[in-house]
RODO-2510 file (C-alpha; in nm, 4 decimals, decimal comma):
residues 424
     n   res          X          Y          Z
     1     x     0,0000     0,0000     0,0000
     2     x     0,1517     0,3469    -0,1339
     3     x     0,1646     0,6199     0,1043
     4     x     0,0665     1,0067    -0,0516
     5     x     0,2633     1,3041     0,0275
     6     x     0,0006     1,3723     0,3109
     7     x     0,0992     1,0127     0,4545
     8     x    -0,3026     0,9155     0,4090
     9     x    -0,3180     0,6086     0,3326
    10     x    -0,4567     0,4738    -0,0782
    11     x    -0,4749     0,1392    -0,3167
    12     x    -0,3759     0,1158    -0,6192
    13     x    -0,6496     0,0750    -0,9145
    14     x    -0,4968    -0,3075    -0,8919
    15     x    -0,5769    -0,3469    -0,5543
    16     x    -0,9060    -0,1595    -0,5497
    17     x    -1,0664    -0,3649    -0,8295
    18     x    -0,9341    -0,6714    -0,6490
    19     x    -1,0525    -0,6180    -0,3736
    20     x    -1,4169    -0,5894    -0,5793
    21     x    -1,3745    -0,8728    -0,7768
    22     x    -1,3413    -1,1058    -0,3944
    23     x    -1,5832    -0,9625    -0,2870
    24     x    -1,7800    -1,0080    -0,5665
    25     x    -1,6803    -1,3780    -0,5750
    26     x    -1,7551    -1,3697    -0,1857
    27     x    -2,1046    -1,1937    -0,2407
    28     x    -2,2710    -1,3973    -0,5218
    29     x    -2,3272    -1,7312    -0,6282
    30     x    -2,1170    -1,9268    -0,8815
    31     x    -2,3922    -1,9064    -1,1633
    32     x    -2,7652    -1,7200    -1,1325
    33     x    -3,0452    -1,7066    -1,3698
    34     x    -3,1041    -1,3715    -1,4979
    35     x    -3,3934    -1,2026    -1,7034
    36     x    -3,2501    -0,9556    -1,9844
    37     x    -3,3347    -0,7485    -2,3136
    38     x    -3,0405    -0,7747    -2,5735
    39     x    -2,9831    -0,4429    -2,6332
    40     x    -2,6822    -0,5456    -2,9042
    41     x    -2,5178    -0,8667    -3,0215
    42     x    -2,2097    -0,8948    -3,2112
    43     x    -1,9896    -1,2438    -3,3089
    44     x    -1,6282    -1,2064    -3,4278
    45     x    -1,4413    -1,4685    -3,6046
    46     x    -1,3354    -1,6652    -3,3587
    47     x    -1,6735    -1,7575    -3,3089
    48     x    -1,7154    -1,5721    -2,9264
    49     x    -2,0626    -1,3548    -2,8992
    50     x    -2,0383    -1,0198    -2,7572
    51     x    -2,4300    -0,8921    -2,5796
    52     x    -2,4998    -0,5519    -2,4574
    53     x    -2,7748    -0,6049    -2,2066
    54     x    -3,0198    -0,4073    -2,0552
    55     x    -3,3609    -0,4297    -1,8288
    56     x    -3,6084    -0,1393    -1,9188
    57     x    -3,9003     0,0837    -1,6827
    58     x    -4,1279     0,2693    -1,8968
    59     x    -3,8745     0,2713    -2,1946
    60     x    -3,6241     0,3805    -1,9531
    61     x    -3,3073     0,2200    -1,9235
    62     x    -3,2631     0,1319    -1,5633
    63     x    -2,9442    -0,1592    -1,5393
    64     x    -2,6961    -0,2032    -1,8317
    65     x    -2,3978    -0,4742    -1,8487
    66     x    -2,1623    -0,6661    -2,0862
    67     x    -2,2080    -1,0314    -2,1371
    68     x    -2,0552    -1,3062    -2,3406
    69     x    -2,0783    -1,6340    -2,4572
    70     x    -1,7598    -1,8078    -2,5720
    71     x    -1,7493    -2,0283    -2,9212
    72     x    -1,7901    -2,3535    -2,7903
    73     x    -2,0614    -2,2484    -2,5937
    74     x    -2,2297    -2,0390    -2,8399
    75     x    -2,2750    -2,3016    -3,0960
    76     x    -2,4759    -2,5567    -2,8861
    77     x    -2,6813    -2,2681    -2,6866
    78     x    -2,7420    -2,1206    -3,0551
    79     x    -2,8631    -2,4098    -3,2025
    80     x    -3,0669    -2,5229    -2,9186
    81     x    -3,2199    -2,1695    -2,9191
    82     x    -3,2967    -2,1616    -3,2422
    83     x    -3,4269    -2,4928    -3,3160
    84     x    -3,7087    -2,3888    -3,0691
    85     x    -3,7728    -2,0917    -3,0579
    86     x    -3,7358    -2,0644    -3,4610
    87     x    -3,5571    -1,7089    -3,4447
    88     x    -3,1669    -1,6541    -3,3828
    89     x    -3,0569    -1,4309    -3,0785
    90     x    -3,1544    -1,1024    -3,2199
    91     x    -3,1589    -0,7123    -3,0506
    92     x    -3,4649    -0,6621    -2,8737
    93     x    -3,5579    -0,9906    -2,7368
    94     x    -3,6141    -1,1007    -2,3493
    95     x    -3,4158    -1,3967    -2,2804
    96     x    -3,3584    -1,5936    -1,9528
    97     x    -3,0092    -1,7541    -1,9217
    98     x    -2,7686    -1,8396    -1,6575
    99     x    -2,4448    -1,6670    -1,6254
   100     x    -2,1607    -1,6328    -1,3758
   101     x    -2,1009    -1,2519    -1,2529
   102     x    -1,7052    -1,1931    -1,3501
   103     x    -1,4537    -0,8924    -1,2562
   104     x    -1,1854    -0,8602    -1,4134
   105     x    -0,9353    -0,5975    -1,3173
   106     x    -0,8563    -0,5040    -1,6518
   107     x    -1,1846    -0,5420    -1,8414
   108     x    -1,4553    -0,4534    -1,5828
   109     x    -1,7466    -0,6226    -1,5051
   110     x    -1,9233    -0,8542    -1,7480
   111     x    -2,1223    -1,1759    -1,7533
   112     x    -2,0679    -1,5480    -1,8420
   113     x    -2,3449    -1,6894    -2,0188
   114     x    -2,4062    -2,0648    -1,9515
   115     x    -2,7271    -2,1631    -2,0741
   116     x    -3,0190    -1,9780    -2,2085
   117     x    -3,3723    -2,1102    -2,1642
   118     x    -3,5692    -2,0627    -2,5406
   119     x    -3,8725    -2,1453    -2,3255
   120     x    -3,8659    -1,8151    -2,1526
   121     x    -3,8307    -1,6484    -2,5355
   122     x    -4,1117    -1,8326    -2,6428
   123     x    -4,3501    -1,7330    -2,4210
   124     x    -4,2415    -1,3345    -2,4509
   125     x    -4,2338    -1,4081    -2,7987
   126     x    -4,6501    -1,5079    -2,7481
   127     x    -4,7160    -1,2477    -2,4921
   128     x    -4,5548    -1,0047    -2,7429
   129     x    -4,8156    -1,0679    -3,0530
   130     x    -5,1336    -1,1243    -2,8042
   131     x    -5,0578    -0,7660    -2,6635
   132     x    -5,0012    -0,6025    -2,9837
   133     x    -5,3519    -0,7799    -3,1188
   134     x    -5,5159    -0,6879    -2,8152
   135     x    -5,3735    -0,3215    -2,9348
   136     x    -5,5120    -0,3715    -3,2817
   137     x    -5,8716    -0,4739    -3,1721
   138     x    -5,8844    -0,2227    -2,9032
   139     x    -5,8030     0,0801    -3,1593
   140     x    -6,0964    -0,0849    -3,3518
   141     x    -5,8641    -0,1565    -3,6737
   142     x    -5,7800    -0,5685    -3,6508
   143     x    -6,0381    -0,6439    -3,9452
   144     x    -5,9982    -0,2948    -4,1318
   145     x    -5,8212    -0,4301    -4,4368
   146     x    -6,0624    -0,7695    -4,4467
   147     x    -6,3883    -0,5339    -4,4695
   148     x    -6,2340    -0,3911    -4,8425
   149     x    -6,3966    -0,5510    -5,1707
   150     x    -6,1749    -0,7496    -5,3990
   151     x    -6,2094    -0,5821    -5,7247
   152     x    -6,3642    -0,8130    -5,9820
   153     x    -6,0353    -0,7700    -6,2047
   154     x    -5,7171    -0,7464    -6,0113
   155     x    -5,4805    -0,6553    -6,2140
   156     x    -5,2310    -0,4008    -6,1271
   157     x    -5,0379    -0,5331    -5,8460
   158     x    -4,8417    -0,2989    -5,5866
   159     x    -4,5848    -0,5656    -5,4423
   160     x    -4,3833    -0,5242    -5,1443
   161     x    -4,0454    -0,7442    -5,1319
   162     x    -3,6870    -0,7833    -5,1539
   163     x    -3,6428    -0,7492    -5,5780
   164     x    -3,3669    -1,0466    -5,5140
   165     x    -3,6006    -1,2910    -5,3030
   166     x    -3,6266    -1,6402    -5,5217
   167     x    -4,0101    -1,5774    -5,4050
   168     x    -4,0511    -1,2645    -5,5947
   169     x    -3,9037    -1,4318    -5,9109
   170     x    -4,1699    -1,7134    -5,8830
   171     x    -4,4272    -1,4407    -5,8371
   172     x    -4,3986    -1,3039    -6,1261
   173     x    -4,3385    -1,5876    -6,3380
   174     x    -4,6764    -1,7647    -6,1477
   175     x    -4,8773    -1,4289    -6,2966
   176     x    -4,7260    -1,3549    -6,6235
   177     x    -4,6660    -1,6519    -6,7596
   178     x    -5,0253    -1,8031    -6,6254
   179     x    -5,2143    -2,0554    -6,8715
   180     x    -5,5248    -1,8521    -6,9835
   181     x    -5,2977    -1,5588    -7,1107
   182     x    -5,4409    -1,2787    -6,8774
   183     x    -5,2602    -0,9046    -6,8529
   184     x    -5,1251    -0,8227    -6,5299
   185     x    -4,9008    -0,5236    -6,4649
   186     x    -4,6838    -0,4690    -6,0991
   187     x    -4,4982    -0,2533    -5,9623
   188     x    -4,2636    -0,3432    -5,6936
   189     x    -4,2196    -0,1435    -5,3652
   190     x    -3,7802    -0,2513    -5,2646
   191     x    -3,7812    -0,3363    -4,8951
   192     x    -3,5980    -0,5758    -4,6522
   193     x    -3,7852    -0,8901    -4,5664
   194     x    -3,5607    -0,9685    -4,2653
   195     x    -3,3015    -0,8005    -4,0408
   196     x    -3,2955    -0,4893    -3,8035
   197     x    -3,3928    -0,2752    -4,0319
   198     x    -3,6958    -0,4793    -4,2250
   199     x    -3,9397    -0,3042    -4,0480
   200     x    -3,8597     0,0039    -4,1115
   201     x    -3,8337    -0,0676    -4,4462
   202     x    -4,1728    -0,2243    -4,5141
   203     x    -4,3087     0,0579    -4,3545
   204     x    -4,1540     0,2903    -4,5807
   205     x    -4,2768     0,0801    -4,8418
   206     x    -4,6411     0,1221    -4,7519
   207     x    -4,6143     0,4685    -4,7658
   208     x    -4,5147     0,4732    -5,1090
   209     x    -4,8018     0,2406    -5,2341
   210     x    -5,0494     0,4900    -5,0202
   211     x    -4,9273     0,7634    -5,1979
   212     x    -5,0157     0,5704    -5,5292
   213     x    -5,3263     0,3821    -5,3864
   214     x    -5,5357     0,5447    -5,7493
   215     x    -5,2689     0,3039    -5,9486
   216     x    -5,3325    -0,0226    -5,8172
   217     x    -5,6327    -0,2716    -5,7043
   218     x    -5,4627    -0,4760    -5,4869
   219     x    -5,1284    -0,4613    -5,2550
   220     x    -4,9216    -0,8015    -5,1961
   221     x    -4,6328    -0,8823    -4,9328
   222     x    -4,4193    -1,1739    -5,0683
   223     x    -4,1008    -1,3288    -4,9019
   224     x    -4,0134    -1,6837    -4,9711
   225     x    -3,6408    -1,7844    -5,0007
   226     x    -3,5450    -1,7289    -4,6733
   227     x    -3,5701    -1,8832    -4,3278
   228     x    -3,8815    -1,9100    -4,1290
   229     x    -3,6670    -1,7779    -3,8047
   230     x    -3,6565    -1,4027    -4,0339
   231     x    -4,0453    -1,3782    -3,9914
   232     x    -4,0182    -1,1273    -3,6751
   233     x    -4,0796    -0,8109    -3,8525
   234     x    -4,4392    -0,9622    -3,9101
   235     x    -4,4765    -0,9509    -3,5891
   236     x    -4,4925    -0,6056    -3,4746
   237     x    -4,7362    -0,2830    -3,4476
   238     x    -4,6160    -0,0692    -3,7146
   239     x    -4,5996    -0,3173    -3,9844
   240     x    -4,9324    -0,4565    -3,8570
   241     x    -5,1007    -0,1110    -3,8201
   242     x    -5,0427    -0,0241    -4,2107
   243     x    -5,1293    -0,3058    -4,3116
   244     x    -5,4960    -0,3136    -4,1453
   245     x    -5,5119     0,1010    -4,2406
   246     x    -5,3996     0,0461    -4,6235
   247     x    -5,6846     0,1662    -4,8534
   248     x    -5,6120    -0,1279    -5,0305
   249     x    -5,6757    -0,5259    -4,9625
   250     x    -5,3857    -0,6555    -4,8949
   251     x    -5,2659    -1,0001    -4,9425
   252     x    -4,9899    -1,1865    -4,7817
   253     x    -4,7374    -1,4164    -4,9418
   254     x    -4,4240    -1,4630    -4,6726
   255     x    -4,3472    -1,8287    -4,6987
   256     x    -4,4559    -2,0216    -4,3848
   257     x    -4,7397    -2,2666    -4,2987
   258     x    -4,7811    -2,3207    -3,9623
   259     x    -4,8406    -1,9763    -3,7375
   260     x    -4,9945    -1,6971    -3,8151
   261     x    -4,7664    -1,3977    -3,7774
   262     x    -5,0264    -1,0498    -3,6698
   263     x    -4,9176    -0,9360    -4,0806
   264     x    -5,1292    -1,2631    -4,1707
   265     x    -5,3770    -1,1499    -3,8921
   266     x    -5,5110    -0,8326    -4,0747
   267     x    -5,4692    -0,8739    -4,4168
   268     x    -5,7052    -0,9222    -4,6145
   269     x    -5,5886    -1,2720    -4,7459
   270     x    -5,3439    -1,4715    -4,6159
   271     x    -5,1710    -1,7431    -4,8364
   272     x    -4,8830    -1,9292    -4,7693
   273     x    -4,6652    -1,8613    -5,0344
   274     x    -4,5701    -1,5951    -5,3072
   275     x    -4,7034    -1,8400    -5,5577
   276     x    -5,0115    -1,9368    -5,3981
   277     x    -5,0752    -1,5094    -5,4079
   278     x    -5,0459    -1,5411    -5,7793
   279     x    -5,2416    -1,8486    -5,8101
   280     x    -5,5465    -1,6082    -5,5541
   281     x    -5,5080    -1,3701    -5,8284
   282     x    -5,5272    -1,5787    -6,1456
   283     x    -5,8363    -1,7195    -6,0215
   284     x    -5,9884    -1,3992    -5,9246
   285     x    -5,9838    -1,3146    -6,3011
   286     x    -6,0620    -1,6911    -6,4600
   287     x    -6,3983    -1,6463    -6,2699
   288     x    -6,4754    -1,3228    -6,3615
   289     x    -6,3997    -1,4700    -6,7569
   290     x    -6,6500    -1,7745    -6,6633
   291     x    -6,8960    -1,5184    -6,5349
   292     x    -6,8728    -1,2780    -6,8621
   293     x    -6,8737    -1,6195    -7,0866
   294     x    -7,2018    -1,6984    -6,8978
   295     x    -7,3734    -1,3909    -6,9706
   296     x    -7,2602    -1,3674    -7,3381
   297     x    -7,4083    -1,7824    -7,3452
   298     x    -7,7652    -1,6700    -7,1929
   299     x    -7,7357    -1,3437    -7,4402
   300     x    -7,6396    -1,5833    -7,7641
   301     x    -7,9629    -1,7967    -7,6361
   302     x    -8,1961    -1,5627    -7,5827
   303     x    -8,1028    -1,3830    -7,8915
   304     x    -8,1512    -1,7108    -8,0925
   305     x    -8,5338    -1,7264    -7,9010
   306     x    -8,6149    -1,4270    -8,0354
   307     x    -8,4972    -1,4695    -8,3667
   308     x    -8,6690    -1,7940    -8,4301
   309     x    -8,9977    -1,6278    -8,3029
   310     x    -8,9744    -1,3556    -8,5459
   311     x    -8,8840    -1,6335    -8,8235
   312     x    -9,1777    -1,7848    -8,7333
   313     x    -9,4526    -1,5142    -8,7547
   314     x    -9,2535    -1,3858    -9,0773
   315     x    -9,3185    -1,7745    -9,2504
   316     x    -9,6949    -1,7464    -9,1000
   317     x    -9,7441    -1,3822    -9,2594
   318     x    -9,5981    -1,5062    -9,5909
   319     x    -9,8269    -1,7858    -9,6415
   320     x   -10,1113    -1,5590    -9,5885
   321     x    -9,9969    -1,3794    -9,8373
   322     x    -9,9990    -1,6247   -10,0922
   323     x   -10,3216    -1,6331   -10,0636
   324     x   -10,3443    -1,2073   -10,1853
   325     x   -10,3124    -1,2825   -10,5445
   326     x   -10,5986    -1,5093   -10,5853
   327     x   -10,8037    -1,3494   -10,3863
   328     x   -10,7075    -1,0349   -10,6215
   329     x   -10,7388    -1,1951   -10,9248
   330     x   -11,1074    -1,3233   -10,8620
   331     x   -11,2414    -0,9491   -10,7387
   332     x   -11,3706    -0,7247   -10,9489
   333     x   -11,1289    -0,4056   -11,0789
   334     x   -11,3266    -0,2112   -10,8668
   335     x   -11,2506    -0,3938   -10,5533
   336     x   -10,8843    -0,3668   -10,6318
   337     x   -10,8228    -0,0308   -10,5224
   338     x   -11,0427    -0,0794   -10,2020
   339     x   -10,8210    -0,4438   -10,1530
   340     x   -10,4628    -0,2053   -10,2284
   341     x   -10,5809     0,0758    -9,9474
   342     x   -10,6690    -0,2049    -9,6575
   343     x   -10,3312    -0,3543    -9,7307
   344     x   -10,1438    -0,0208    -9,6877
   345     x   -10,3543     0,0423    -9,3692
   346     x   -10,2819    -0,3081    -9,2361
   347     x    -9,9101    -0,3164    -9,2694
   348     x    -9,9106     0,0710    -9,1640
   349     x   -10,1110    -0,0231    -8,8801
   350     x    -9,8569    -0,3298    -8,8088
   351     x    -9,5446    -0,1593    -8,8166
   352     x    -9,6704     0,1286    -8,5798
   353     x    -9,7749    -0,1399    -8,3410
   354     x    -9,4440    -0,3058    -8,3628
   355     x    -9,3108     0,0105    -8,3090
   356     x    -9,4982     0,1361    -8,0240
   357     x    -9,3907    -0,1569    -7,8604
   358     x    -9,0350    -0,1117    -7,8951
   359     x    -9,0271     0,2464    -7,7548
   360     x    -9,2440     0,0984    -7,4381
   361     x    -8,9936    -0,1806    -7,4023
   362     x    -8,6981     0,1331    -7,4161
   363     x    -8,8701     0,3588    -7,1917
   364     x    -8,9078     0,0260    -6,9347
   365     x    -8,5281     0,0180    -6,9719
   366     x    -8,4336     0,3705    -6,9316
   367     x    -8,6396     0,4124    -6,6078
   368     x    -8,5759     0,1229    -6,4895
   369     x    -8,1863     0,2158    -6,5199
   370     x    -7,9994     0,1940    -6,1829
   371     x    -7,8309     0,5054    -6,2487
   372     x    -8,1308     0,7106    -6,3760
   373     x    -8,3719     0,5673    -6,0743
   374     x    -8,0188     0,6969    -5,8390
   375     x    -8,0051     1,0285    -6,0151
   376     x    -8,3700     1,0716    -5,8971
   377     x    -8,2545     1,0424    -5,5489
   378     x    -8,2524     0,6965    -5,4434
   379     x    -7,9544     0,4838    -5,3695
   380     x    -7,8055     0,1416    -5,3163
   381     x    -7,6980     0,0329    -4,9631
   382     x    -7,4695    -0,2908    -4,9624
   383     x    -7,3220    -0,4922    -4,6445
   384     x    -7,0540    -0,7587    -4,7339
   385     x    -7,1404    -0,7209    -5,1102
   386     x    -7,4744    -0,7877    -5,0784
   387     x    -7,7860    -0,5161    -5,1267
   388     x    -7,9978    -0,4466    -4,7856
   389     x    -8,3288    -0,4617    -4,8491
   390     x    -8,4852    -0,4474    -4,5104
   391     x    -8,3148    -0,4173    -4,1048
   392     x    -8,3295    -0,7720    -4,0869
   393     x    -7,9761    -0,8844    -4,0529
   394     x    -7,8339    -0,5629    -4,0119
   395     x    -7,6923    -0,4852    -3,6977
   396     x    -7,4895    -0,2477    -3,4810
   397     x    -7,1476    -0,1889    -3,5568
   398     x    -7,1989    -0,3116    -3,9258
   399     x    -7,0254    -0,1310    -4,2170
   400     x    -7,2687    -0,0492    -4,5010
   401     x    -7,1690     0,0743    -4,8243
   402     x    -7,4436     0,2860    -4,9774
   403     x    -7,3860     0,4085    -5,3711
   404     x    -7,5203     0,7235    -5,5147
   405     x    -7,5859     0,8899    -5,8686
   406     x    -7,2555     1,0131    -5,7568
   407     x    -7,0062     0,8854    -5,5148
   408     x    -6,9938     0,5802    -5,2088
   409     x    -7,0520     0,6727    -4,8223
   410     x    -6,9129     0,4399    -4,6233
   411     x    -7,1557     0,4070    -4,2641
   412     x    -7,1803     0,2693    -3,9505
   413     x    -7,4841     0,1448    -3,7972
   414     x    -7,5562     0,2559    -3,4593
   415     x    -7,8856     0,1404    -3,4263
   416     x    -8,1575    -0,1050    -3,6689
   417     x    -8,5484    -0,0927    -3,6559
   418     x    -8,6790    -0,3801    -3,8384
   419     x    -9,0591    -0,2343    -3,8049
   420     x    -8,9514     0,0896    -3,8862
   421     x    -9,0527     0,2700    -4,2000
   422     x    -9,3012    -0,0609    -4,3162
   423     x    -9,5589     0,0201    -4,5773
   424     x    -9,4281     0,4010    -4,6367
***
């Protein structure tokens, strides 16, 4: 022990942070379980991992320390962690492991991770995506995107994904190259699919198509490629929140079978893969084809119907008048110009009928026009696609669509009277 100039008495930095690191050693156990948030993880190339962690109050940091988990460790914990948990160590997450508390005189204080238990994780993992759904259905916006109509025809295609993901490439070779020939255009929105920085990136990407919402019908997120432990930034609020707020459906493509990640949760489609998405979307236009073949089928027939009718009442009329020349021949010269007048009356009085007829049947059509009978005033209320005709089946809280001569108001229904309004 040095003596100062004042002869008081000091340690040396040596002995001081000995004397910590006993009593330290004298203090604590040889390993503890601890509860942490990695606040940053690094590996070099020899294989050791490097943590950063913290514990949190409010999104206050209130403890901070170093920790580490040597190579030969770090492969078995990180494999064991994985394989369950189906996500790598990552910034961000809770974890539970056991560690010895080391000093070091040199190097400070730091931990010694052991073990970790991926069971812990898992379960903050869980808690993590029930609280932000909870979130979602409390703001009122969890099945936002799912009340949006398909359009009949969807074909221009906003597509968020990473333009190197082998998913994206057998996206667009699913749509363009499809069987029946059908036109699809796309336009692709760049963003990370994995990584620290994928949500901000999808987010940003989401803007973008918002901006543009006129150009497109539809909006698709497609992964596929990579693993299924990349899927956690489809599990958080801000990625989730513009998804269920986009003004249009969107569909989900991101390459996994089993959970549901909240993304899934409030789209308006889920599928599992990018090329199921273009399979959804290929169909979505083959049955509006069947639909318009239909109607040009009952057209062609009831075309034919009237055609043969009027074939019909054309071979009647010229048979009866096969009879006119003997019937002229036989009357007298002064009959004939009597017989010539009645004919020009008859067929006069024929064609007026005929066309008397066909100006009723085109008045029936113009008034009973949807958008002339609107233009008058009335309207057309929908709920799921479907016209309301009465309060039956209506109730509070549902979404109607009503369409005017001009425009669509989107309303909620605060209250339904099913008696209200009869006979008026």
């Amino acid at each position: 022990m040095e003596q100062l100039s004042l002869h008081k008495p000091a340690l040396t930095l040596f002995e001081l942070n000995s004397l910590i690191r006993s009593a330290i050693n004298n203090a604590l156990p040889d390993l503890c379980w601890v509860v942490a948030e990695i606040a940053e993880s690094k590996c070099n190339q020899k294989g050791h991992c490097y943590l950063d962690l913290i514990e949190k109050e409010d999104d206050r940091t209130i403890a901070q320390i170093r920790a580490t988990i040597w190579s030969y460790e770090y492969r078995t914990l990180s494999r064991k962690f994985e394989s369950a948990t189906k996500t790598p160590l990552r910034q961000g997450m809770k974890v539970l492991f056991l560690a010895a508390v080391t000093f070091h005189e040199v190097y400070g204080l730091s931990l010694n991770i052991k073990d970790i238990d991926p069971a812990y994780t898992m379960g903050e993992m869980a808690l993590r995506k029930r609280e932000i759904v909870e979130r979602l259905k409390k703001e009122g916006i969890i099945d936002r995107n799912k009340e949006l109509i398909l359009p009949l025809v969807p074909q221009r295609i906003a597509v968020i994904s990473s333009p190197t993901a082998a998913g994206y490439g057998d996206f667009l070779d699913q749509l363009h190259n499809n069987p029946y020939g059908f036109k699809f255009s796309h336009t692709l929105f760049p963003a990370l699919m994995q990584g620290e920085e994928a949500e901000r990136s999808v987010v940003a990407a989401f803007d973008g198509i918002v901006k543009m919402k006129d150009l497109f019908d539809v909006a698709v997120i497609i992964r596929g490629g990579g693993s299924v432990a990349d899927l956690s930034c489809f599990d958080n609020y801000p990625v989730a929140s513009m998804i269920a707020r986009c003004p249009l459906p969107v569909i989900t493509g991101i390459g996994h079978e089993k959970d549901d990640t909240v993304a899934d949760i409030v789209a308006h489609t889920r599928l599992k893969t990018p090329t199921a998405v273009a399979e959804f979307l290929i169909s979505g236009t083959k049955s509006f084809e069947e639909r318009l073949i239909g109607i040009e089928n009952r057209l062609r027939l009831y075309s034919d119907g009237l055609l043969s009718d009027a074939a019909n009442i054309l071979n009647s009329l010229a048979q009866r008048l096969s009879f006119v020349p003997f019937h002229i021949i036989a009357a007298p010269r002064s009959h004939l110009g009597v017989l010539e007048k009645g004919i020009k009356v008859h067929v006069t009085q024929y064609m007026q009928r005929k066309q008397d007829k066909l100006s009723s049947i085109e008045q029936t059509i113009r008034l009973l026009d949807p958008v002339n009978v609107m233009k008058r005033g009335y309207s057309i209320t929908t709920l799921n696609g479907k016209a309301v005709r009465d309060a039956t089946g209506v109730g509070k809280g549902d979404v109607l669509e009503t369409q005017l001569y001009r425009g669509i108001i989107s309303s909620i229904v605060t209250s339904a009277n099913e008696d209200g309004g009869q006979g008026r």
